[in-house]
C-alpha positions in Angstrom: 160.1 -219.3 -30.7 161.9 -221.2 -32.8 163.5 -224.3 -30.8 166.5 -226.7 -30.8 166.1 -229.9 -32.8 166.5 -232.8 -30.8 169.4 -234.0 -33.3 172.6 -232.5 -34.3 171.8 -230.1 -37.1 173.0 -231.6 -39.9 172.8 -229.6 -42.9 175.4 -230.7 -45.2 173.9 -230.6 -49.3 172.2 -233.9 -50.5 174.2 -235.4 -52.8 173.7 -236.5 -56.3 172.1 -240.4 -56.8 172.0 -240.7 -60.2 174.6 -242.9 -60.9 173.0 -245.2 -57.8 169.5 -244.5 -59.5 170.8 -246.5 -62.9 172.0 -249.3 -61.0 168.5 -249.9 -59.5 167.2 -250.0 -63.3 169.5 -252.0 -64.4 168.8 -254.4 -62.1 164.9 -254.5 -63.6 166.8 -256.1 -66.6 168.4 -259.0 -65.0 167.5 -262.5 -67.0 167.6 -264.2 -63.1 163.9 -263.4 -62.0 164.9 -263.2 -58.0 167.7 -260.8 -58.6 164.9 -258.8 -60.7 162.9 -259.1 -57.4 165.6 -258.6 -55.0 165.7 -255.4 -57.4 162.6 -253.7 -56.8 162.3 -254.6 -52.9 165.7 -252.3 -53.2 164.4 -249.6 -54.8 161.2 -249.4 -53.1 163.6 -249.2 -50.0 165.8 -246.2 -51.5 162.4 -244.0 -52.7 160.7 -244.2 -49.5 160.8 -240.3 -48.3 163.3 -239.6 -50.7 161.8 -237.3 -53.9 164.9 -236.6 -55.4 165.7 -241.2 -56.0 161.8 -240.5 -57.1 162.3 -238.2 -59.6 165.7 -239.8 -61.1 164.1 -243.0 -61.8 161.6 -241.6 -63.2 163.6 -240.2 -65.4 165.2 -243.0 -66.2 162.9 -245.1 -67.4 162.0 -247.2 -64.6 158.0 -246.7 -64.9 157.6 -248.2 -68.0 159.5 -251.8 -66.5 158.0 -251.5 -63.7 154.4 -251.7 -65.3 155.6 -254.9 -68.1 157.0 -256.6 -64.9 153.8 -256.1 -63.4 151.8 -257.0 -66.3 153.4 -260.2 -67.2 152.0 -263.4 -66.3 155.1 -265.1 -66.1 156.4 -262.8 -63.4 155.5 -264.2 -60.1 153.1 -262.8 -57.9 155.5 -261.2 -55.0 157.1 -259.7 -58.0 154.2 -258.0 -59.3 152.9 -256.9 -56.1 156.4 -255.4 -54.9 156.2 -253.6 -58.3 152.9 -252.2 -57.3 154.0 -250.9 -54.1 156.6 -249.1 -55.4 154.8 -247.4 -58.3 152.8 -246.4 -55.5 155.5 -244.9 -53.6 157.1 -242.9 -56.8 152.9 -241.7 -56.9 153.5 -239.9 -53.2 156.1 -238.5 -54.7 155.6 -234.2 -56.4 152.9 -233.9 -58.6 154.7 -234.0 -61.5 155.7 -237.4 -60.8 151.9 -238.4 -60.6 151.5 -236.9 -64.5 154.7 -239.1 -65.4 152.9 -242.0 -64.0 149.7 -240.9 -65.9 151.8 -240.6 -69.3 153.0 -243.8 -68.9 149.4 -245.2 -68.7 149.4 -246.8 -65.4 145.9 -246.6 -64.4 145.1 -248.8 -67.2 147.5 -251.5 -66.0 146.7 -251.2 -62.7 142.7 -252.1 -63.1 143.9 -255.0 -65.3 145.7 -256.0 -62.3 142.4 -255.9 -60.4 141.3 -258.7 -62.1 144.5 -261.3 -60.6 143.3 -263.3 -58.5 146.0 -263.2 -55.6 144.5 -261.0 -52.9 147.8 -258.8 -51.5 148.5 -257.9 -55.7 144.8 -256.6 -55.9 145.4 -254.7 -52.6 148.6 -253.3 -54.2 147.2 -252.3 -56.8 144.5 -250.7 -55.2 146.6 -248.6 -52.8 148.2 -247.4 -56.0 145.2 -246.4 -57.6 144.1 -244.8 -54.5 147.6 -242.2 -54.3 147.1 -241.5 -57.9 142.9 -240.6 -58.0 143.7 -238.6 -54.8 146.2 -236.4 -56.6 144.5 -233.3 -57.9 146.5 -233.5 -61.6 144.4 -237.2 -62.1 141.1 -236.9 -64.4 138.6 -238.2 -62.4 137.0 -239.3 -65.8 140.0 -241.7 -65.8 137.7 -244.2 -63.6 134.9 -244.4 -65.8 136.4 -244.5 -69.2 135.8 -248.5 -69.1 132.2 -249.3 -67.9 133.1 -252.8 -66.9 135.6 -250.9 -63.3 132.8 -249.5 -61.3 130.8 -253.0 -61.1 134.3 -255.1 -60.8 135.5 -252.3 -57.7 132.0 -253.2 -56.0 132.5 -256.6 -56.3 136.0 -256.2 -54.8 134.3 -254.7 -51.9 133.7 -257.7 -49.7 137.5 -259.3 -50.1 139.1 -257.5 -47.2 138.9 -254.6 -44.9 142.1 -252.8 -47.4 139.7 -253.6 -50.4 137.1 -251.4 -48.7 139.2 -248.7 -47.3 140.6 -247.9 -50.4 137.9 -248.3 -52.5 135.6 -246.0 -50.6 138.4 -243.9 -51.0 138.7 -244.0 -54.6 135.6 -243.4 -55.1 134.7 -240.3 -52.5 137.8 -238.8 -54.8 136.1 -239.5 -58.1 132.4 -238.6 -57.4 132.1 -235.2 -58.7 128.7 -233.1 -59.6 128.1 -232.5 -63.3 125.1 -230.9 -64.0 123.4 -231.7 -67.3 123.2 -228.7 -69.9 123.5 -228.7 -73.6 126.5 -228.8 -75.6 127.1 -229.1 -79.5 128.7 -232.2 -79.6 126.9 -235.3 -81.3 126.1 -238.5 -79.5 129.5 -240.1 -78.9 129.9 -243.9 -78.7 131.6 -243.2 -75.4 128.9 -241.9 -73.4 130.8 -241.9 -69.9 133.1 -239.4 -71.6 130.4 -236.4 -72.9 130.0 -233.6 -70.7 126.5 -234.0 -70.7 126.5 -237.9 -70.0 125.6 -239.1 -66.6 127.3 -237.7 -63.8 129.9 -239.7 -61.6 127.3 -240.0 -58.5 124.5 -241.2 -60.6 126.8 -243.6 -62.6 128.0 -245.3 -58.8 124.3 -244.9 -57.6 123.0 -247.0 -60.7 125.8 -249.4 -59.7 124.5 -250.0 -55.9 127.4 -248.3 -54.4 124.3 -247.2 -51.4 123.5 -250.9 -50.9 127.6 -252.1 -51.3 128.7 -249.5 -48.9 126.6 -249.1 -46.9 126.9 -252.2 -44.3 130.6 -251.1 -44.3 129.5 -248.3 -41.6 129.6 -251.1 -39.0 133.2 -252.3 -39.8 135.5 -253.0 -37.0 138.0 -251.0 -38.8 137.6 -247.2 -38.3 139.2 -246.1 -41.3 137.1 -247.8 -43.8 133.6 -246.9 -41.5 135.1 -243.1 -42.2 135.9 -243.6 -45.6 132.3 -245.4 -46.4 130.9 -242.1 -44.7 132.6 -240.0 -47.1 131.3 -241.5 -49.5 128.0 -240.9 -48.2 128.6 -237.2 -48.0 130.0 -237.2 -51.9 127.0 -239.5 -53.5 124.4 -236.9 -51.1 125.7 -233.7 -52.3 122.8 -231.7 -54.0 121.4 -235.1 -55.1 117.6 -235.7 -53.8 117.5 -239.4 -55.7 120.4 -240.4 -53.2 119.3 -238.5 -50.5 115.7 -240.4 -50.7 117.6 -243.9 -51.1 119.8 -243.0 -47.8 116.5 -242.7 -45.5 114.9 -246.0 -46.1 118.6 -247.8 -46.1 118.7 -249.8 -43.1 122.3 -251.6 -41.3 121.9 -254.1 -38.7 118.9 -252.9 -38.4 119.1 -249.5 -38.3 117.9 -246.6 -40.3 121.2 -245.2 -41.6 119.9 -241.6 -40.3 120.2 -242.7 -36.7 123.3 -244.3 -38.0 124.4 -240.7 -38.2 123.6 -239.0 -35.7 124.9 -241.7 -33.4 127.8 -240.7 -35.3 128.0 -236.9 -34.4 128.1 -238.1 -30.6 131.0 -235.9 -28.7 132.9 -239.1 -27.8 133.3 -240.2 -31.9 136.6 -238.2 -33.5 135.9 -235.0 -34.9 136.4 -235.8 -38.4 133.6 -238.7 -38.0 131.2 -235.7 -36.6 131.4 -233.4 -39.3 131.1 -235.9 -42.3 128.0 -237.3 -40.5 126.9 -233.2 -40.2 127.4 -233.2 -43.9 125.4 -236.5 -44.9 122.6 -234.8 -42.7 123.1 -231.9 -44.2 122.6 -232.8 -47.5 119.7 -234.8 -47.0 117.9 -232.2 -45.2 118.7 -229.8 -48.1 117.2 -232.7 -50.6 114.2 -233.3 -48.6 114.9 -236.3 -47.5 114.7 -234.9 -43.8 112.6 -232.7 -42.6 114.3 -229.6 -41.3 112.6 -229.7 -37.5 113.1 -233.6 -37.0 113.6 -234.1 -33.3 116.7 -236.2 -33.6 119.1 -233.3 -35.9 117.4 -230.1 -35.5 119.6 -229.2 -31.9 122.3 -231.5 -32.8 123.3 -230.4 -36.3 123.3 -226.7 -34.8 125.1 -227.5 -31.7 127.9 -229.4 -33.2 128.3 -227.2 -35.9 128.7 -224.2 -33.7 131.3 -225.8 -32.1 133.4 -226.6 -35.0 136.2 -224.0 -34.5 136.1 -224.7 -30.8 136.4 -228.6 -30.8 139.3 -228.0 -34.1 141.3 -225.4 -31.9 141.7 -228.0 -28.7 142.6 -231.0 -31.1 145.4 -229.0 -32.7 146.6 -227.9 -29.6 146.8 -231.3 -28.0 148.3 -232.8 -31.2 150.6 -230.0 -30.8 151.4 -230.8 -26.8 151.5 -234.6 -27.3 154.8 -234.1 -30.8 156.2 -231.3 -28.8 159.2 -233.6 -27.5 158.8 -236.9 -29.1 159.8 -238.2 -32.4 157.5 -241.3 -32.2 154.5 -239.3 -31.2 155.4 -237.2 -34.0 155.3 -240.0 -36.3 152.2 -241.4 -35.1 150.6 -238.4 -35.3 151.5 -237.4 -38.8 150.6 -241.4 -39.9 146.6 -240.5 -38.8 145.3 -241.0 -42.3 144.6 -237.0 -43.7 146.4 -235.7 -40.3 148.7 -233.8 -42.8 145.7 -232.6 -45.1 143.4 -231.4 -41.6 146.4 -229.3 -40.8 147.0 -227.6 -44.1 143.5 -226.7 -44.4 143.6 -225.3 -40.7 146.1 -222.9 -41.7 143.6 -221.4 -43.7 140.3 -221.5 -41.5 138.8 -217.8 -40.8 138.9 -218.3 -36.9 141.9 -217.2 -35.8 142.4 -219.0 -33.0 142.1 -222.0 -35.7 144.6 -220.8 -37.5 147.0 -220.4 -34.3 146.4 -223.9 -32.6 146.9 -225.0 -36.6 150.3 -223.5 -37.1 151.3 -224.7 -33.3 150.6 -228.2 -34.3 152.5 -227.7 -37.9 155.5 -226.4 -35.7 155.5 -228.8 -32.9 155.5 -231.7 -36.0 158.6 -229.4 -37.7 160.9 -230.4 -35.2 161.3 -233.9 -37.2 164.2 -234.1 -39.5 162.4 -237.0 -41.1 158.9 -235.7 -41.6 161.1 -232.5 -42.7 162.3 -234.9 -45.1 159.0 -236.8 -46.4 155.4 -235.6 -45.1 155.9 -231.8 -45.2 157.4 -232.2 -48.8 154.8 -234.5 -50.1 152.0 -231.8 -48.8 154.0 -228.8 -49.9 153.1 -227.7 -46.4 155.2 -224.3 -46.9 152.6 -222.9 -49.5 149.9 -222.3 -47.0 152.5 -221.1 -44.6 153.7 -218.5 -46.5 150.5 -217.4 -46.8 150.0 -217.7 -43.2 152.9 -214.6 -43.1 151.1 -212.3 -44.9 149.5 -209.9 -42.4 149.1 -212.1 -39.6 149.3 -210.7 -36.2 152.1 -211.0 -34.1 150.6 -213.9 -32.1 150.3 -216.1 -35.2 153.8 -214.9 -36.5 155.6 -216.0 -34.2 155.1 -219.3 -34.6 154.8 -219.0 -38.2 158.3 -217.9 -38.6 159.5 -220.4 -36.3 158.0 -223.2 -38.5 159.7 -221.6 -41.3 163.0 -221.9 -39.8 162.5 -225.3 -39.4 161.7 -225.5 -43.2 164.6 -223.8 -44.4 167.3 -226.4 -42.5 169.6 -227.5 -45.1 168.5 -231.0 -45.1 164.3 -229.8 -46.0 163.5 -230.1 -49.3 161.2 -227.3 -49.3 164.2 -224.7 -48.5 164.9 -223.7 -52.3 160.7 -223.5 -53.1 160.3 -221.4 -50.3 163.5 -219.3 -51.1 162.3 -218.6 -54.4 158.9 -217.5 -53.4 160.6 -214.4 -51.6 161.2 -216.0 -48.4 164.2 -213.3 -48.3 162.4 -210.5 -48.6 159.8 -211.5 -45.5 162.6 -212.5 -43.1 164.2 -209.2 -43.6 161.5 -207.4 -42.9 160.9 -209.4 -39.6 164.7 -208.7 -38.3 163.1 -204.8 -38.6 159.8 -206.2 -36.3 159.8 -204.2 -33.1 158.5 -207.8 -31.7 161.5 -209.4 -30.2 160.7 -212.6 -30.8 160.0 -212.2 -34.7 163.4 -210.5 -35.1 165.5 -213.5 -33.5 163.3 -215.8 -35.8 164.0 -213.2 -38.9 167.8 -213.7 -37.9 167.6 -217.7 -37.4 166.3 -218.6 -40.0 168.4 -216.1 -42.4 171.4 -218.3 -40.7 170.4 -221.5 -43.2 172.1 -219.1 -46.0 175.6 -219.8 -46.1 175.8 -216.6 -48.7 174.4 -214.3 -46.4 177.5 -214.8 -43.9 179.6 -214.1 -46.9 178.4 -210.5 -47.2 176.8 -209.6 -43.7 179.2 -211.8 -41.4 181.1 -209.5 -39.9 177.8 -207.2 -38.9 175.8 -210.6 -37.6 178.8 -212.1 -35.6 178.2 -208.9 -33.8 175.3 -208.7 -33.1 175.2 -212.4 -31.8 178.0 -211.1 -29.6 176.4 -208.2 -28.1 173.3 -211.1 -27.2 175.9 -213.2 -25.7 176.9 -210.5 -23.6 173.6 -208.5 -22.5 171.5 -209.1 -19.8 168.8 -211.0 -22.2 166.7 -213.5 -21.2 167.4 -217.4 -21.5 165.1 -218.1 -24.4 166.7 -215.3 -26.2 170.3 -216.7 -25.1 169.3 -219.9 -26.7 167.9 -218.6 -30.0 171.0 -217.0 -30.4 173.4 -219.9 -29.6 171.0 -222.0 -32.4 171.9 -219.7 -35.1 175.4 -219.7 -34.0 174.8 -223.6 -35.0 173.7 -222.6 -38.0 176.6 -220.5 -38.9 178.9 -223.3 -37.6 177.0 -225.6 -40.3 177.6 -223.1 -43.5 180.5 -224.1 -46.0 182.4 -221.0 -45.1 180.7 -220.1 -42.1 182.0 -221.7 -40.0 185.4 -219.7 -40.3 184.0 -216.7 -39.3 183.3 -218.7 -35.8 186.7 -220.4 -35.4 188.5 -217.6 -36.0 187.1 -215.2 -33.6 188.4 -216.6 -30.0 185.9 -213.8 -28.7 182.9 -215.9 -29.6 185.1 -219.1 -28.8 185.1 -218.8 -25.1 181.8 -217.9 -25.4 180.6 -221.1 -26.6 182.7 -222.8 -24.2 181.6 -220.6 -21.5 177.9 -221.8 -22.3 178.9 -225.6 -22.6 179.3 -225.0 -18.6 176.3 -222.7 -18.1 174.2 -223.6 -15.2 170.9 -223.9 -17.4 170.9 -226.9 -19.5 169.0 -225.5 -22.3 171.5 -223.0 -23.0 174.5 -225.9 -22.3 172.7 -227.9 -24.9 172.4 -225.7 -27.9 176.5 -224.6 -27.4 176.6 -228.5 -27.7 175.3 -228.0 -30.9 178.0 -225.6 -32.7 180.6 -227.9 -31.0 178.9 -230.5 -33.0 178.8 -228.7 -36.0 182.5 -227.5 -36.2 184.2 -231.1 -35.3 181.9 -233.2 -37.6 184.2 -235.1 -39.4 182.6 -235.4 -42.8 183.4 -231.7 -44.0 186.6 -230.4 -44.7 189.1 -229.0 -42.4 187.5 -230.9 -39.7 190.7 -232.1 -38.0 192.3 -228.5 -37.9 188.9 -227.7 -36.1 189.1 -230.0 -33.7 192.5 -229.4 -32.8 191.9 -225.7 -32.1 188.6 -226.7 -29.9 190.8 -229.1 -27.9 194.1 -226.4 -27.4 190.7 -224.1 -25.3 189.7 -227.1 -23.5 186.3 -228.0 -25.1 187.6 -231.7 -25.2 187.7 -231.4 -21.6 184.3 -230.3 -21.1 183.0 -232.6 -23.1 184.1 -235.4 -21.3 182.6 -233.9 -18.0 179.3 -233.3 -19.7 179.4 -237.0 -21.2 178.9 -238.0 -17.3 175.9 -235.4 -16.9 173.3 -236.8 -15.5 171.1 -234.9 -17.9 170.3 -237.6 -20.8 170.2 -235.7 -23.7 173.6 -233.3 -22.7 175.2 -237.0 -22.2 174.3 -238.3 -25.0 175.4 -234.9 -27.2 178.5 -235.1 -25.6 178.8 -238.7 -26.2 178.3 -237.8 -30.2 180.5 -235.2 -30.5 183.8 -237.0 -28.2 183.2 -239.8 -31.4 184.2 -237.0 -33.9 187.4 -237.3 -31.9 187.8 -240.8 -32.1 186.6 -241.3 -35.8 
């Protein structure tokens, strides 16, 4: 079911930032070098989780100052560094703003800036190149253009823990499988560009990536022992003359085969097992193994059996541990690739997969700020649509309730997902003779103030007949939310404030004896006294004739902390 949000639902239209957007540009011009500084540190504050300030400086021309401020020598090295960060940030941005980056020719200037010698500027520049070769729109070929990168990125290797990380990660991303066949083209004084030159794993092979990386599998820090791994699992792949290297390799004395399978242990994360499967995998397909040696031949069959099983309980305890709090939430969505594991859950062929998958994705919806930032960066609402094509009810269900999460006001991804035919699917779930997918059909419809202009007077009945039947409390409460809703729309919210029927309903459910249903009248109160929207005071002064005033001040003594604190918020409406 689709739930309440644990803040007010604020829904009101983003506005323009253009006009703010030039200021932080014209700050990049400044002749006083600290308020050029003072500049960027700025606007790498505003673009954090905000695509829209991304997309305007972009377009005005901040890109290319940002990558002359970080190429000059006479800038000083916070300066460049800060500029790298947030070149990085405007790269976790859409896609498109990865191929205005690209245009701009920032992967030249960054491996320049590889060769600074000020540690947190290389690692900058690194973590840029790292967002950019993991987009899909980068040319891997990009990396190998120069031959003089791959041996400097080795070397680069042993200056931190962040060096590693996202250098394994850089290269895992650019290792792809050419095979060799014949084309027409002459030889070309640019060999690492031909079709037919070496592929990417042979060119990091010949490079010693196996020797550089491979002592990195017993770093203290788990993310770059994973990332080395993947690495591992990209240089192996259908490649016998890597696969041969890898089982003589030894780390602390250790072949790096027993490396791996130490790695598929149960108590290792899942992620760890199955890249470890792959690497032994891939090196039993080479060869380089022998199919029945003692130490794989149960475990790599076991473990890989399990897959679906060991994938289904970790959603579902991701899903358990965000269900109620926003810093789990966030801490869960920070796991490096958590976003990435999800979306590709939502498209496993276990079922049950796919369920726990789309639980987790929901429980993580309930975040106005990942709403805001982590589901837009991973257009998460592509697979989900998807997901509502002819899935069964079970999987619906939650499905749609993601969605209406998705379609709040506030979420970026409401006008993608709208013009994908979002319409046409939620109206043919209000016809589901599935309870539960009609109320979400209805919900989420409520996030389109338009809809209220032509089918108000039908869907303020409806809500009233809910209100009034014998219907359970989780119904009740689904109904109240997209009474919130409607109390959020432009117009709306007259259809509410004007029917004294539905009135003293809401106010009948601020004193309810259940708290859920207490909590999400709380939230149409909220939505019809916020002072920011016009005719707010009129509003208010109608809710306070019925006695709503009154009841808030009772509820602001509740001993319940989230009806206290709700009631708290909306008696400062009154006082604003």
């Amino acid at each position: 079911m689709a739930c309440v949000l644990e803040t007010p639902l604020r829904m009101s239209v983003l506005s323009e930032v253009t006009a703010s957007s030039r200021h932080y540009v014209d700050r990049l011009f400044d002749p006083d070098p600290q308020k050029v500084l003072q500049g960027v540190i700025d606007m790498k504050n505003a673009v954090i989780g905000n695509n829209k300030q991304k997309a305007n400086l972009i377009v005005l021309g901040a890109v290319p100052r940002l990558l002359y401020l970080l190429q000059q020598e006479t800038s000083s090295t916070e300066l460049r560094t800060e500029c790298a960060v947030v070149l990085g940030s405007l790269a976790m941005g859409t896609e498109n703003n990865v191929k205005s980056l690209l245009d701009c020719h920032i992967i030249p200037a960054l491996l320049q800036g590889l060769l600074s010698p000020e540690l947190k500027f290389i690692e900058a520049c690194l973590r840029c190149l790292r967002t950019i070769f993991t987009s899909p729109v980068t040319p891997e070929e990009l990396l190998y253009t120069d031959a003089t990168v791959i041996p400097h990125l080795m070397a680069l290797l042993s200056r931190s823990r962040y060096t590693q990380e996202y250098i394994c990660q850089i290269f895992s991303h650019c290792c792809k499988l050419r095979h060799w066949h014949s084309c027409g083209f002459k030889s070309s004084p640019q060999p690492l560009l031909c079709a037919n030159g070496p592929d990417h794993q042979t060119i990091l092979f010949n490079h010693g990536a196996v020797q550089n990386i491979a002592h990195l599998l017993s770093s203290t820090s788990y993310k770059v022992r994973m990332q080395a791994l993947k690495c591992f699992s990209v240089l192996a792949f259908e490649n016998p003359q890597v696969s041969m290297t890898l089982v003589n390799v030894l780390v602390d004395g250790e072949l790096l085969p027993q490396i791996f399978v130490k790695m598929l242990q149960r108590d290792k994360p899942i992620e760890m097992q199955l890249t470890s499967a792959k690497c032994l995998t891939y090196m039993c397909r080479a060869g380089a193994i022998q199919t029945d040696d003692n130490c794989i031949v149960l475990k790599l069959d076991h473990d890989l059996k399990h897959a679906h099983e060991l994938r289904q309980a970790a959603f579902k305890l991701y899903a358990s541990l965000g269900a109620n709090d926003e810093d789990i939430r966030k801490k869960i969505i920070e796991t490096e690739n958590m976003m990435d594991r999800i979306v590709n859950g939502l498209s496993e062929s276990s079922i049950k997969v796919r369920l726990s998958a789309v639980r987790c994705l929901h429980s993580l919806s309930r975040s106005v700020q990942q709403l805001r930032t982590s589901f837009q960066d991973h257009a998460v609402w592509k697979p989900l649509m998807k997901v509502l094509q002819n899935a069964p009810d079970e999987v619906l269900v939650v499905a749609s309730s993601t969605l209406c999460n998705l379609l709040l006001e506030f979420s970026p991804s409401k006008e993608p997902i709208l013009e994908s035919g979002a319409i046409e699917l939620l109206c043919s779930l209000t016809q589901s003779e599935n309870l539960a997918l009609r109320v979400n059909g209805i919900w989420a419809l409520m996030h389109i103030d338009q809809i209220m202009s032509s089918h108000g007077k039908q869907i303020m009945q409806a809500v009233t007949l809910i209100l009034e039947g014998e219907h359970n409390i989780e119904v009740k409460e689904q109904t109240l939310c997209i009474l919130a809703n409607i109390a959020d729309g432009t117009t709306a919210k007259e259809l509410i404030m004007t029917n004294d029927d539905i009135l003293q309903k809401i106010k009948y459910y601020m004193s309810h004896s259940n708290a859920k249903l207490q909590l999400a009248a709380m939230f149409c109160i909220s939505n019809l006294i916020w002072n920011e929207e016009e005719g707010s005071q009129e509003r208010q002064d109608k809710l306070r004739d019925i006695g709503i005033v009154d009841i808030l001040h009772k509820l602001s003594q509740s001993s319940d902390p989230n009806l206290c604190d709700k009631a708290k918020t909306a008696l400062q409406q009154y006082l604003a």
